[in-house]
C-alpha positions as a LaTeX table, in Angstrom:
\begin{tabular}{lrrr}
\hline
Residue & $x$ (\AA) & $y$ (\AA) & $z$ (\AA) \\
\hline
Unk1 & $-7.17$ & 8.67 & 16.34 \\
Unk2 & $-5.38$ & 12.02 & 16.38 \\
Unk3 & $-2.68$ & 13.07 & 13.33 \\
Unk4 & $-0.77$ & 15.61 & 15.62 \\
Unk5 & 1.32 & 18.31 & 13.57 \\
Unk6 & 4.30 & 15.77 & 14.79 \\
Unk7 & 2.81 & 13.54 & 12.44 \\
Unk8 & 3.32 & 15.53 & 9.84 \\
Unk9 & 6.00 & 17.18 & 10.78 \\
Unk10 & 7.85 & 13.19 & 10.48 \\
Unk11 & 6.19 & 12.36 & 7.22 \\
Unk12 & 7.47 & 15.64 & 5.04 \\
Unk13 & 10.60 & 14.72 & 7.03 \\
Unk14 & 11.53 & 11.59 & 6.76 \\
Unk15 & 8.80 & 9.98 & 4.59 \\
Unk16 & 6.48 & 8.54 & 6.60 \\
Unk17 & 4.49 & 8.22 & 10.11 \\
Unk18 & 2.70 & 6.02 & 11.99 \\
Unk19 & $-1.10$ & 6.67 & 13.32 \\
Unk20 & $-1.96$ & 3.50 & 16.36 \\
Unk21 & $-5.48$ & 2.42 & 16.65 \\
Unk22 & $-6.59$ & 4.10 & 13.96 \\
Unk23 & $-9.12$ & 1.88 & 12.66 \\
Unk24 & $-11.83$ & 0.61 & 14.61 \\
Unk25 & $-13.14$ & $-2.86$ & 15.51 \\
Unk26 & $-15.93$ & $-3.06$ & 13.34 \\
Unk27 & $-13.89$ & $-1.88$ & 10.60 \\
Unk28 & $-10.87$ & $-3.77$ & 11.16 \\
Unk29 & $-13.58$ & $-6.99$ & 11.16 \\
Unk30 & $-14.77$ & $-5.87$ & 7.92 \\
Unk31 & $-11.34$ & $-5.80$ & 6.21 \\
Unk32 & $-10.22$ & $-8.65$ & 7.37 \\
Unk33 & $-13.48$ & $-10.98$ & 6.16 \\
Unk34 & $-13.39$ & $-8.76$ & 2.56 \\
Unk35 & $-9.45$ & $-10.03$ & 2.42 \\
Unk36 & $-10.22$ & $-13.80$ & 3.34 \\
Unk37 & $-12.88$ & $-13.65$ & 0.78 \\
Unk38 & $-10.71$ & $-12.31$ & $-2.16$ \\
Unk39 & $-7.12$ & $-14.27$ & $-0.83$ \\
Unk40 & $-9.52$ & $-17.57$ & $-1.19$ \\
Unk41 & $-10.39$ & $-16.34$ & $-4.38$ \\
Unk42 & $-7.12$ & $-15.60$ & $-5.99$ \\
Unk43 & $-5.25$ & $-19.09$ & $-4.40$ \\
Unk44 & $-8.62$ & $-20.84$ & $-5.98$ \\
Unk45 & $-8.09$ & $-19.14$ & $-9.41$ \\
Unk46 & $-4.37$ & $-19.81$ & $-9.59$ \\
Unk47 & $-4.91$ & $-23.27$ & $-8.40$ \\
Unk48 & $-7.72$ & $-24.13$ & $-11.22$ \\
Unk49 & $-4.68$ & $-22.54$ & $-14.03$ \\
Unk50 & $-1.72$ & $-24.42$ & $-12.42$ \\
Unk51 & $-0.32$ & $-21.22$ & $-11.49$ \\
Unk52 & 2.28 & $-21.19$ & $-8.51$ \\
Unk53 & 3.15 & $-17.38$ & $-9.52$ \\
Unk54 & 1.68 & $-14.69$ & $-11.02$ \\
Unk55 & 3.75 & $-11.18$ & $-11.61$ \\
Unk56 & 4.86 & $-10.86$ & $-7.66$ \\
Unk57 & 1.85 & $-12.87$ & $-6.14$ \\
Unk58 & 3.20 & $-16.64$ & $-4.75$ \\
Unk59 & 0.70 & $-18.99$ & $-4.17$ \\
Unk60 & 0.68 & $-19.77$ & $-0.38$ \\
Unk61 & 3.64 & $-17.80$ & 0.51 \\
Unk62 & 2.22 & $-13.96$ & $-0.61$ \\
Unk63 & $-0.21$ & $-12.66$ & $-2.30$ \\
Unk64 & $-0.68$ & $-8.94$ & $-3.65$ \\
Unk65 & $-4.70$ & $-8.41$ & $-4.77$ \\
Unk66 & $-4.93$ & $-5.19$ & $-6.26$ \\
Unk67 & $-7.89$ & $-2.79$ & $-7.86$ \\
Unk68 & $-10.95$ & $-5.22$ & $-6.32$ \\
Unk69 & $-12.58$ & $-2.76$ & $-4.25$ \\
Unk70 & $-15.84$ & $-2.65$ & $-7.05$ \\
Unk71 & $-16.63$ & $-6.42$ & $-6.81$ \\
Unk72 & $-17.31$ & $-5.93$ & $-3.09$ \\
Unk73 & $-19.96$ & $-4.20$ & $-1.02$ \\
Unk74 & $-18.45$ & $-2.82$ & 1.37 \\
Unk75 & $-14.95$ & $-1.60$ & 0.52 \\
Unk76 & $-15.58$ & 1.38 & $-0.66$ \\
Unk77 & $-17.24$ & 2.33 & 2.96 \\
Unk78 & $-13.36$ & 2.04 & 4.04 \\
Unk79 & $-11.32$ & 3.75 & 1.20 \\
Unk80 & $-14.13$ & 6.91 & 0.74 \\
Unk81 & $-15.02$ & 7.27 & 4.22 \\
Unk82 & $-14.08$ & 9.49 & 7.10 \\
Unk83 & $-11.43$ & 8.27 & 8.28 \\
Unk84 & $-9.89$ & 8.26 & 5.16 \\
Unk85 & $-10.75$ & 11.65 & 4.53 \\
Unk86 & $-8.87$ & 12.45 & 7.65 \\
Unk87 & $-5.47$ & 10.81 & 6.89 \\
Unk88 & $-4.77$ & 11.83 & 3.09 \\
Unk89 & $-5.94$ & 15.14 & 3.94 \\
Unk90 & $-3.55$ & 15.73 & 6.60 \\
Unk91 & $-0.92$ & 14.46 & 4.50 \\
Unk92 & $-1.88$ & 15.89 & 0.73 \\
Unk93 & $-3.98$ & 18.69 & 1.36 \\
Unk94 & $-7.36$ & 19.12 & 0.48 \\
Unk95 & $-7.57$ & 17.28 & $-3.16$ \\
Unk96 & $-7.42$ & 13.78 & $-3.02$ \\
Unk97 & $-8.02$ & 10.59 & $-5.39$ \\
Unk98 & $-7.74$ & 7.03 & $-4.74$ \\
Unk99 & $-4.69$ & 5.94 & $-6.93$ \\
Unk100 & $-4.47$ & 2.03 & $-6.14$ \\
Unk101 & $-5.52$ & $-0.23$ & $-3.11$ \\
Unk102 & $-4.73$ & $-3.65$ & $-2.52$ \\
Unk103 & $-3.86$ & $-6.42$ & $-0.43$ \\
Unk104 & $-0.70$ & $-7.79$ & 0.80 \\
Unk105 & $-0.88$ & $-11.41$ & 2.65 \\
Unk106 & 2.14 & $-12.86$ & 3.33 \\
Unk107 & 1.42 & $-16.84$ & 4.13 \\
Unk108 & 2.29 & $-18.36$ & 7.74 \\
Unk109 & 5.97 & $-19.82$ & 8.10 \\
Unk110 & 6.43 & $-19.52$ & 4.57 \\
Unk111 & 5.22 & $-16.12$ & 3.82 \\
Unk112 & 7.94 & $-14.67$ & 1.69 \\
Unk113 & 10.42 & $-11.33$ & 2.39 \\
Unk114 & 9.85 & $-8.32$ & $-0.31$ \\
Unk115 & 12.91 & $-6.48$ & $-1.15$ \\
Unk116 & 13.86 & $-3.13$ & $-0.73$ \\
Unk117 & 11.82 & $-0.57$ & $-3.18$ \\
Unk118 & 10.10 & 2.81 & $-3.59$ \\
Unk119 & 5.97 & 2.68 & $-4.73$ \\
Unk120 & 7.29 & 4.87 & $-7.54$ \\
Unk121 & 9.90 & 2.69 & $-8.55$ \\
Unk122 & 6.98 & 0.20 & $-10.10$ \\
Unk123 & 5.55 & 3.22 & $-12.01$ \\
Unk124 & 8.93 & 3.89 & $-13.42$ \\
Unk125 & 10.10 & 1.11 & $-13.80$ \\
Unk126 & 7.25 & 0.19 & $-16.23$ \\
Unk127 & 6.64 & 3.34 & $-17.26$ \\
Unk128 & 9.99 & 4.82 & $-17.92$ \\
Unk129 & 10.86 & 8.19 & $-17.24$ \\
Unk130 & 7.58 & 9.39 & $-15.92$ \\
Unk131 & 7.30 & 11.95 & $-13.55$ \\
Unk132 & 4.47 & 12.04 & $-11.13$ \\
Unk133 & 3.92 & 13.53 & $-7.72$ \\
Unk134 & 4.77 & 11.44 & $-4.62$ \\
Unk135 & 1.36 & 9.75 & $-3.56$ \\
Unk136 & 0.80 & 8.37 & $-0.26$ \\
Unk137 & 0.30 & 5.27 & 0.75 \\
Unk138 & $-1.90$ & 3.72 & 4.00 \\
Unk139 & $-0.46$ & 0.86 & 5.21 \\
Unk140 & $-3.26$ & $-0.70$ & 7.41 \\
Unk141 & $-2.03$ & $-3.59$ & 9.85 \\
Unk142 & $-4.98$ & $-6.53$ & 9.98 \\
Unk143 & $-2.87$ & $-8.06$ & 12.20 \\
Unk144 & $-0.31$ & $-7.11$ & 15.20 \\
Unk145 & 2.69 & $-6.30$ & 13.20 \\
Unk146 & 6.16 & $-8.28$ & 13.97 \\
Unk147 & 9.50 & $-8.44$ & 13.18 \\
Unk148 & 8.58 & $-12.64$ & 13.46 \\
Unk149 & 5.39 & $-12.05$ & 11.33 \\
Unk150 & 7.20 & $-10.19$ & 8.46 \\
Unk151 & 6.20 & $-6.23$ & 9.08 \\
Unk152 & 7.74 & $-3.62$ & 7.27 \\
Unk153 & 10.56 & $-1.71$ & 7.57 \\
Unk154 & 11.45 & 1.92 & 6.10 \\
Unk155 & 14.22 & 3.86 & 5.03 \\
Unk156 & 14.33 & 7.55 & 6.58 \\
Unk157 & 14.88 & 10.15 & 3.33 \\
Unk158 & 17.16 & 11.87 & 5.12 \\
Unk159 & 19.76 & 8.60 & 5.09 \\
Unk160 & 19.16 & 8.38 & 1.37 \\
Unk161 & 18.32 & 11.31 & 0.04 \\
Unk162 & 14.97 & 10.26 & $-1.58$ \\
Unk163 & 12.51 & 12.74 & $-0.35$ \\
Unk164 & 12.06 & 13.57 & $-4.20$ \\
Unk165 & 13.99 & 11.55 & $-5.76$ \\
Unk166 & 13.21 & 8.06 & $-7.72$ \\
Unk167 & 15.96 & 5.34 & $-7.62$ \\
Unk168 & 16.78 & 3.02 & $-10.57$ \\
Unk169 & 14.85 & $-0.64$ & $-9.96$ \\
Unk170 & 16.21 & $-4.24$ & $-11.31$ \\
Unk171 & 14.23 & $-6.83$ & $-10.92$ \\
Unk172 & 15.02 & $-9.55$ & $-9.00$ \\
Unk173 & 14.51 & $-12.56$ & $-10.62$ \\
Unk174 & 12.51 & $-15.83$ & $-9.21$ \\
Unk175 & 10.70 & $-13.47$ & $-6.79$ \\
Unk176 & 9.53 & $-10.82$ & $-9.24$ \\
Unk177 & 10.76 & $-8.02$ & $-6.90$ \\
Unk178 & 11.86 & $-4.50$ & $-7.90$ \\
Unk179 & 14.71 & $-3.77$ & $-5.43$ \\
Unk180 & 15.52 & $-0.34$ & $-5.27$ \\
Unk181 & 18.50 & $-0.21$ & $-2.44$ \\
Unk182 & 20.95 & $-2.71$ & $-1.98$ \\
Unk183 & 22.94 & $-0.94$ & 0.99 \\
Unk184 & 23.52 & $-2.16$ & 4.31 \\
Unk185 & 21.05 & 0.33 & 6.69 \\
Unk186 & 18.12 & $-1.77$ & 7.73 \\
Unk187 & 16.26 & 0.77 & 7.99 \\
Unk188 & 13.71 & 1.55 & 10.53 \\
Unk189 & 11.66 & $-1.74$ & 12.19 \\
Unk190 & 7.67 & $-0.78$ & 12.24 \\
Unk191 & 5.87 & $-2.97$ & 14.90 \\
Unk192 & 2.41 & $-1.91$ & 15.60 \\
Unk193 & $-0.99$ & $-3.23$ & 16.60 \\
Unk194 & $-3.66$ & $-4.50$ & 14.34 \\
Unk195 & $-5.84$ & $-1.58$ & 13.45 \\
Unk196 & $-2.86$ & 0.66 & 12.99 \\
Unk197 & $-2.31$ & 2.60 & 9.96 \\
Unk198 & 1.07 & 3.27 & 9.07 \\
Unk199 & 1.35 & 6.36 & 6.58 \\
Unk200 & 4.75 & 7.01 & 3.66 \\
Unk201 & 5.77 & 8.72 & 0.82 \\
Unk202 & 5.98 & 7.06 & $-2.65$ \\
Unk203 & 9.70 & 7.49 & $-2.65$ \\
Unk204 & 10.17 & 6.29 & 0.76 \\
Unk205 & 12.08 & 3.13 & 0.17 \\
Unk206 & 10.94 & 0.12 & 2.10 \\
Unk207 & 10.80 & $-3.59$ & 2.66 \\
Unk208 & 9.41 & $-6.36$ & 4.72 \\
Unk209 & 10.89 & $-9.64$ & 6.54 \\
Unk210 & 9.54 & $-12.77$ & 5.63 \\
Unk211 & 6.58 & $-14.00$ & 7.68 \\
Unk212 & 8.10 & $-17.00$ & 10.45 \\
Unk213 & 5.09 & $-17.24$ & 12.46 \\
Unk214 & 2.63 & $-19.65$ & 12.36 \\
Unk215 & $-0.07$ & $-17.17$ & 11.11 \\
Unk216 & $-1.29$ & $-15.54$ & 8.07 \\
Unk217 & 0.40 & $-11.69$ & 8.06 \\
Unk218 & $-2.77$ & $-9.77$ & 6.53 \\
Unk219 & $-2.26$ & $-6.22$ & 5.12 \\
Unk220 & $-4.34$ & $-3.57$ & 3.63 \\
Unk221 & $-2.67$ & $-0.87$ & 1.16 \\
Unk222 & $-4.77$ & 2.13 & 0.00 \\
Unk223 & $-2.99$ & 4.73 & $-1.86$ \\
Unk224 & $-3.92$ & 7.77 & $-2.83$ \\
Unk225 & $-2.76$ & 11.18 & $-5.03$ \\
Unk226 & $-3.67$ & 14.54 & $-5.14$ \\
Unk227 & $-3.67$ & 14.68 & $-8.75$ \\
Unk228 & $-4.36$ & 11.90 & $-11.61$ \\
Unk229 & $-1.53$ & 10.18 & $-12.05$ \\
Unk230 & $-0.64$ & 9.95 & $-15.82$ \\
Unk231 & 1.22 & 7.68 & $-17.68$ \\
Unk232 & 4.07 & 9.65 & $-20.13$ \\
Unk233 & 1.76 & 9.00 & $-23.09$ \\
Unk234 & $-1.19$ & 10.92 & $-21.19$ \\
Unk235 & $-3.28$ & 7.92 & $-20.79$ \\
Unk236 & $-4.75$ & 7.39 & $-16.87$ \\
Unk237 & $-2.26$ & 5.32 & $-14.75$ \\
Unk238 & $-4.28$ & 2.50 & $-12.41$ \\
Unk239 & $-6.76$ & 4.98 & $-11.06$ \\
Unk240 & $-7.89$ & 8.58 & $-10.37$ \\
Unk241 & $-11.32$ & 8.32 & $-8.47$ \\
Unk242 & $-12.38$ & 11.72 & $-6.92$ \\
Unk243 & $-12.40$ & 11.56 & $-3.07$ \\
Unk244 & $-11.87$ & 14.90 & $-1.44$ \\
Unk245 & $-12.11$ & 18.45 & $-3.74$ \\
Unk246 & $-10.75$ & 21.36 & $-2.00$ \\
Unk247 & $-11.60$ & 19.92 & 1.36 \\
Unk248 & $-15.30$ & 18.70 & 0.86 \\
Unk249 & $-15.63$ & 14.68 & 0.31 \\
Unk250 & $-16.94$ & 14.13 & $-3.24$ \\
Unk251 & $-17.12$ & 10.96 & $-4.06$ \\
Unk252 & $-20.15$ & 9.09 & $-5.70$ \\
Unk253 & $-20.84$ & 5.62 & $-6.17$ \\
Unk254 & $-23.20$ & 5.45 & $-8.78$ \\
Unk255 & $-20.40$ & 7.17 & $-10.59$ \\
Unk256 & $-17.90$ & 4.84 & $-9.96$ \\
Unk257 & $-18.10$ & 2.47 & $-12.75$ \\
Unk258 & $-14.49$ & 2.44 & $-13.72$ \\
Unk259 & $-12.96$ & $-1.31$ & $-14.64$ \\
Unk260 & $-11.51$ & $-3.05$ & $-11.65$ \\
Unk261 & $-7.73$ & $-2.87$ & $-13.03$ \\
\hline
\end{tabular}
């Protein structure tokens, strides 16, 4: 994988970019048995309460696992490695924490649409009036990425005018949503190979198609900030684990004891 000033270049643009084959096969193995394992266990859990829906997770039809990363063994491999270290540097500089990371699985022919929204639109939305810096999120396809299979699509800042700014969210109600836009550009279609790591801005509004095919549509999200994100009473919002301090990758595991959120 190269990130090519073009790269960023697009992403201080226009809010986001996308990086092909950036994840290897090993790697992209890994991920995908670490999400089977904790997608089994979430349907299992819901299953055993009676639970068809839980915040914006659907049982079957899409699933969002968030914060699990310390009840595995090899996760953190992936989110505090060197590739890792590679992306959010190029795109926040040369301080970096791990904010949030979690999966998205969107179940096959069922797998349900998510509406328009911006990343930051969840922190305000619950957390009213707080103002953080854009973080960045990697969106890492575990599969080949379709317009069939329900990929994602994003809105360019430059048609919206959200390259700092944070729209007003309602939620939608059955689905749990936030929706953030309700305007009639489709924004831009992202199809890209498994492996692929698609990079964008916490105020870059986007959305995904519902999931037709007749397979599971398996994502990865790891975000990450390049300061501790706080909530507006100055407690810690989700998480703030050190990665990368002024250029040099810092993190240690036997200090990361934090609750799994």
């Amino acid at each position: 994988m190269t990130i090519n000033d073009s790269d960023i270049e697009q992403y201080d643009a226009l809010g986001y970019a996308v990086l092909p084959d950036a994840i290897d096969a090993d790697m992209l193995r890994m991920l995908r048995e670490e999400c089977a394992y904790f997608v089994g266990y979430i349907d299992g859990s819901m299953k055993a309460r009676g639970r068809e829906t839980y915040g914006i997770t659907h049982r079957g039809k899409r699933y969002f696992i968030a914060n699990r990363y310390r009840q595995s063994r090899r996760m953190a491999g992936f989110l505090f490695g060197e590739l890792m270290a590679e992306v959010t540097t190029a795109f926040l500089g040369d301080d970096v924490y791990l904010f949030n990371e979690q999966w998205v699985v969107k179940g096959p022919e069922q797998g349900m649409k998510f509406a328009w929204h911006q990343d930051s639109g969840y922190v305000q939305f619950i957390d009213p009036g707080n103002d953080h810096r854009p973080y960045l999120t990697c969106w890492c396809a575990l599969d080949d990425m379709s317009k069939q299979n329900g990929t994602i699509y994003v809105l360019p800042h430059d048609r919206v005018g959200t390259r700092q700014t944070v729209l007003p969210h309602t939620q939608e109600p059955g689905s749990n949503d936030l929706i953030g836009y309700s305007g009639d550009d489709p924004g831009e279609l992202i199809e890209v190979a498994a492996g692929s790591v698609v990079v964008f801005s916490s105020t870059s509004l986007h959305r995904s198609s519902a999931n037709t095919s007749s397979q599971q549509r398996r994502a990865y999200l790891a975000q990450y900030s390049s300061v501790p994100i706080q909530r507006s009473d100055g407690s810690r919002w989700a998480q703030a684990v050190p990665f990368v301090m002024h250029g040099e990758m810092v993190y240690d595991a036997e200090a990361d004891v934090g609750p799994s959120l």
